[in-house]
Steps between C-alpha positions, in 0.01 A plus 500: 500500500574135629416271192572126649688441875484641799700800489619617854726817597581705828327890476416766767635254771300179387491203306265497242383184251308566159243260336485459134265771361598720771593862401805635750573869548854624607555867580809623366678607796449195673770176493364184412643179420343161327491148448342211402283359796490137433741248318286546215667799394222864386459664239383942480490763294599834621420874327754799634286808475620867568323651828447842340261303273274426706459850648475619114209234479296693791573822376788596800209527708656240738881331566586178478259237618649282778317157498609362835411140425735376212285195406170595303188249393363721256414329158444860330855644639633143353353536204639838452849353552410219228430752215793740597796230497321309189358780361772769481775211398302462164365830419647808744255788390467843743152475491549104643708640766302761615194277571691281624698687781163690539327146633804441696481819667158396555563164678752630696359719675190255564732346724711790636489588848345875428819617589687624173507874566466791308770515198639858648500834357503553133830670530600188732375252211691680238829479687482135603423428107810702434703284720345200364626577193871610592505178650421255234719703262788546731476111682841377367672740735468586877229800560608750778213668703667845413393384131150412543421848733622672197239278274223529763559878649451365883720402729629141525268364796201658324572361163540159658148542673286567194709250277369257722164618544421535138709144373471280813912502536804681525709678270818262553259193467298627253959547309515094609206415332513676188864339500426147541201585216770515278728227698203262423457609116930457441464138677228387291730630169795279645714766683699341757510616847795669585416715154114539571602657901736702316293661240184566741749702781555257735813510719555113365382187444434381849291860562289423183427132643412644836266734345345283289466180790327772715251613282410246283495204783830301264860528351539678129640158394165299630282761329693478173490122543086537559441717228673221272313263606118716401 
């Protein structure tokens, strides 16, 4: 959510600039980078939330929503945001959450193209899930395909396909992320670099700070540097 500045960033082949007030929605498969449109500098709020919650919040009756436009005018989907990074900072409750990520469901798919398919197969659902979780508790170290068939019971290709359909991503980006997730909560403790792309399984420092420039639009060093300055 752009607070103050014009924020502007590259996505899906185009330049895009955000207004303050405006709400912007980034897929998690797609790259995206950012800065600050005008001399004057922005400043945003941003809120990382897990795909496979919002097909929880619809009941798995439908995948991922896929909002082709990533900048939204919608005072009720901003207001949403407000309460969810002010909100959940001072008082985290389940039941908080749940509304919460149940109206953001909601918004989302007011703007999504109609095109977020079925989830899969129950047995299809279960196995991606099972993945999911190998992943996150195995993303210090590389993940072999032969691994996750094992986890999923279907072949590599197929696992792949219904990773993606149910979580918007891939299994290997769906590893990065979860790794810079905990790359980004080591920097903000004061872990340097070199021992921060060591700890989260990357090959070294200069991986790690390719990773992170590609995804999050700036160096580790300039977010750590940004994050200071909040």
């Amino acid at each position: 959510m752009t607070l103050s500045g014009v924020q502007t960033f590259q996505y899906r082949g185009a330049a895009r600039a955000s207004l303050p007030g405006n709400v912007i929605v980034l897929h998690p498969d797609e790259v995206h980078d950012g800065a600050a449109g005008t001399d004057a500098g922005l400043r945003y709020r941003m809120l990382y939330l897990p795909p496979e919650r919002l097909i929880e919040a619809v009941g798995g009756s439908r995948g991922l929503p896929f909002v082709p436009d990533p900048i939204i005018a919608d005072a009720e989907f901003r207001q949403c945001l407000v309460e969810a990074l002010d909100d959940l900072a001072a008082e985290p409750q389940d039941l908080l959450l749940d509304d919460l990520i149940g109206r953001m469901a909601t918004s989302l798919w007011r703007h999504a193209d109609g095109k977020g398919g079925a989830p899969g197969t129950p047995r299809a659902q279960q196995a991606v899930l099972r993945c999911r979780d190998y992943l996150q508790a195995n993303s210090g170290r590389t993940v072999s395909s032969e691994e996750l068939e094992e986890v999923s019971g279907f072949d590599r290709y197929t696992t792949a396909r219904q990773f993606r359909k149910l979580l918007g991503t891939s299994p290997h980006r769906y590893l990065v992320m979860r790794r810079l997730d905990r790359a980004k909560i080591m920097l903000s403790e004061g872990g340097s670099l070199a021992d921060v792309a060591a700890d989260t399984g990357f090959a070294d420092q200069a991986h790690f700070t390719r990773h992170f420039k590609k995804t999050f639009g700036m160096t580790p060093g300039r977010w750590v540097a940004l994050s200071r300055s909040v």
